[in-house]
Each structure stands twice: as C-alpha cells, then as structure tokens.
Residue, then its C-alpha position, 0 to 999 in steps of 0.5 A: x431976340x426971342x425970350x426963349x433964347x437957349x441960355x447955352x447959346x454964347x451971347x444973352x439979350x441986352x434987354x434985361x428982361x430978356x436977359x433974365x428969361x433966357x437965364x431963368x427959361x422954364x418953371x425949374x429954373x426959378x425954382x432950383x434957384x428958390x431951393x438953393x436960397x436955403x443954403x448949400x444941398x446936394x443934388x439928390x436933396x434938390x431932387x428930392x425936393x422938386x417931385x417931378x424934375x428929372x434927373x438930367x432937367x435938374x444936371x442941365x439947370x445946375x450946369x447953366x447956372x455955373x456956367x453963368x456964375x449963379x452957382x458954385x458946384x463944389x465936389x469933394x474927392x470922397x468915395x463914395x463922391x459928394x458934390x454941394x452946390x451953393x448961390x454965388x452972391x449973383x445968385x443970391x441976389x435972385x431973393x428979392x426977385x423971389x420974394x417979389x415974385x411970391x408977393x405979387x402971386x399972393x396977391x391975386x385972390x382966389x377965382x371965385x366958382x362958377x353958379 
C-alpha cells in the first residue's frame, strides 16, 4: 500500500511503518500530537500554537486521531462551549517515538557554508 494512504480510508497497512505514516501523514500530525503530550488543550490553545495550521487542517487531524483512539475529544455543555482534548494511553505512547525523532535531528550537524 502506498504511504500516502488516506487515514479516512476504512483499513490502514499491515506493515508497521506504513501504518504509522498513514496515521501520522504530513508535518501537522506529529506535531499536533507533540503539542498534546503536554497535556489536555483546547482547540484554540492548539491552534495558537502552531502558526500556520488551519482551522480545519487542525478539526481534520483531531477527528482522525479520535477516530483512531489517540485522542479523546471531550466538550463540556457550557456556554459559551468548551471542548479539551487530551492522548489516550495510544496516543501517549507516540512520546518515545518523538523524542526519538528530536534526538536523532539533533544530531545532524549543521551544513557547513559554502566558500
């Protein structure tokens, strides 16, 4: 299957790396998710902290991601409305994949400029 499986479609890869790419497809996915491991925040906390992502880039990535139980969507019947959301334990366990991830980049030195 082709990594840039849409994570709407009804069956992910078998392969595990596939898998991970088709849940986690583009740039806003992982870091949504890295956002989310400081604990529960509300959409416009999310958005806030991700210049650049839009509004319904981020509803999109938060609907995959409770679809697939990474995270839970929890709206609280206030007015005016408060919806949280939060990493469910799968969800949690995307930390050592990030820090694994930040490691790594880390540490690839720095181009050296051209003379």
């Amino acid at each position: 299957m082709a990594y840039t499986q849409n994570v709407t479609d009804s069956c992910l890869p078998e392969c595990g790396v596939a898998r991970f790419l088709a849940l986690l497809n583009g740039p806003w996915a992982t870091l949504v998710v890295r956002e989310l491991l400081s604990g529960t925040r509300r959409f416009t906390e999310l958005r806030d902290a991700l210049p650049g992502i839009s509004p319904h880039t981020l509803t999109n990535r938060l609907r995959q991601f409770e679809k697939y139980g990474i995270v839970v969507r929890t709206a609280y019947p206030e007015i005016p409305p408060r919806v949280e959301y939060r990493l469910t334990p799968l969800g949690e366990g995307l930390r050592d994949v990030l820090d694994a991830m930040n490691t790594w980049a880390l540490s690839i030195p720095e181009p050296v400029p051209a003379q």
